[in-house]
Structure formats: C-alpha cells, structure tokens
C-alpha positions, 0 to 999 in steps of 0.5 A: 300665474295660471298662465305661466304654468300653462306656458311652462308645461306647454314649452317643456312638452314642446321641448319633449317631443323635439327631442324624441323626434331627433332620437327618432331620426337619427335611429332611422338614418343609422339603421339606412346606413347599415342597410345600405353597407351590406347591398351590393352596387348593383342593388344600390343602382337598381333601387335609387336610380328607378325612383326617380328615371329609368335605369339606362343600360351601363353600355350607355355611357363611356367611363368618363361620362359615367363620372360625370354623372356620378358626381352630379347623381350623387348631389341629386340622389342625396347618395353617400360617397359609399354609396355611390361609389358602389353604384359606380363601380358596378356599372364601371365593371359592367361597361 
C-alpha cells in the first residue's frame, strides 16, 4: 500500500511539473512573438541571419535568388512567415 502512495504522489508531482513546464513555454514563445511583431526587417535580417553565417550584402543576390533563399531560410532559421516576410522585404527594398 506504502508503495502505491509513493507512486500516486510521484506521478501526480510528475504530471505538476509537465504542466507548469508547457505554461512556461508557451509564455516564452508568446512574449518572442511580440517582440518580434514591433522589429522592423532590418533588425530581424541583422540578428537571425548573424547567428548562424555572416550576413551577405542584398546586392549580393538578384530578387529571384532572394526568394529562394527565403524559402529555404525560413525552414533553416525556424523564421515565421511574418518574420520572414519582414527580412525579405528589406533586403528587397535594399537590392
């Protein structure tokens, strides 16, 4: 019986602490989405792109390779499509 309770406790701690770990997160995430809403492209280009590889120059790149390589940055770079909308469209308007 001692054993049972051990494991009832046990679980129910478990189960606790899953679930102020997902509050946790999903408050973190909510509050990055709201960040990132009042950055402009430019300040979204300059702090995802240089985590991870220098920044090229826009000129580096025509329009159309530029939508190419939004496409695949933005799977990379784990961007949302406002983000990298953003991004793009400076570095479009920069070109």
């Amino acid at each position: 019986m001692k054993t049972f309770k051990t494991f009832k406790i046990f679980g129910i701690s478990t189960l606790l602490i899953g679930i102020l770990a997902s509050v946790a997160i999903a408050s973190c995430s909510s509050e990055k989405v709201a960040a990132y809403k009042n950055k402009s492209g430019a300040q979204l280009w300059g702090e995802n792109c240089v985590r991870c590889h220098n920044t090229p120059s826009p000129s580096s790149f025509n329009d159309t390779d530029w939508s190419t390589i939004e496409l695949h940055m933005k799977v990379r770079a784990n961007l949302s499509k406002e983000q990298a909308d953003k991004i793009f469209e400076f570095i479009r308007s920069v070109n």
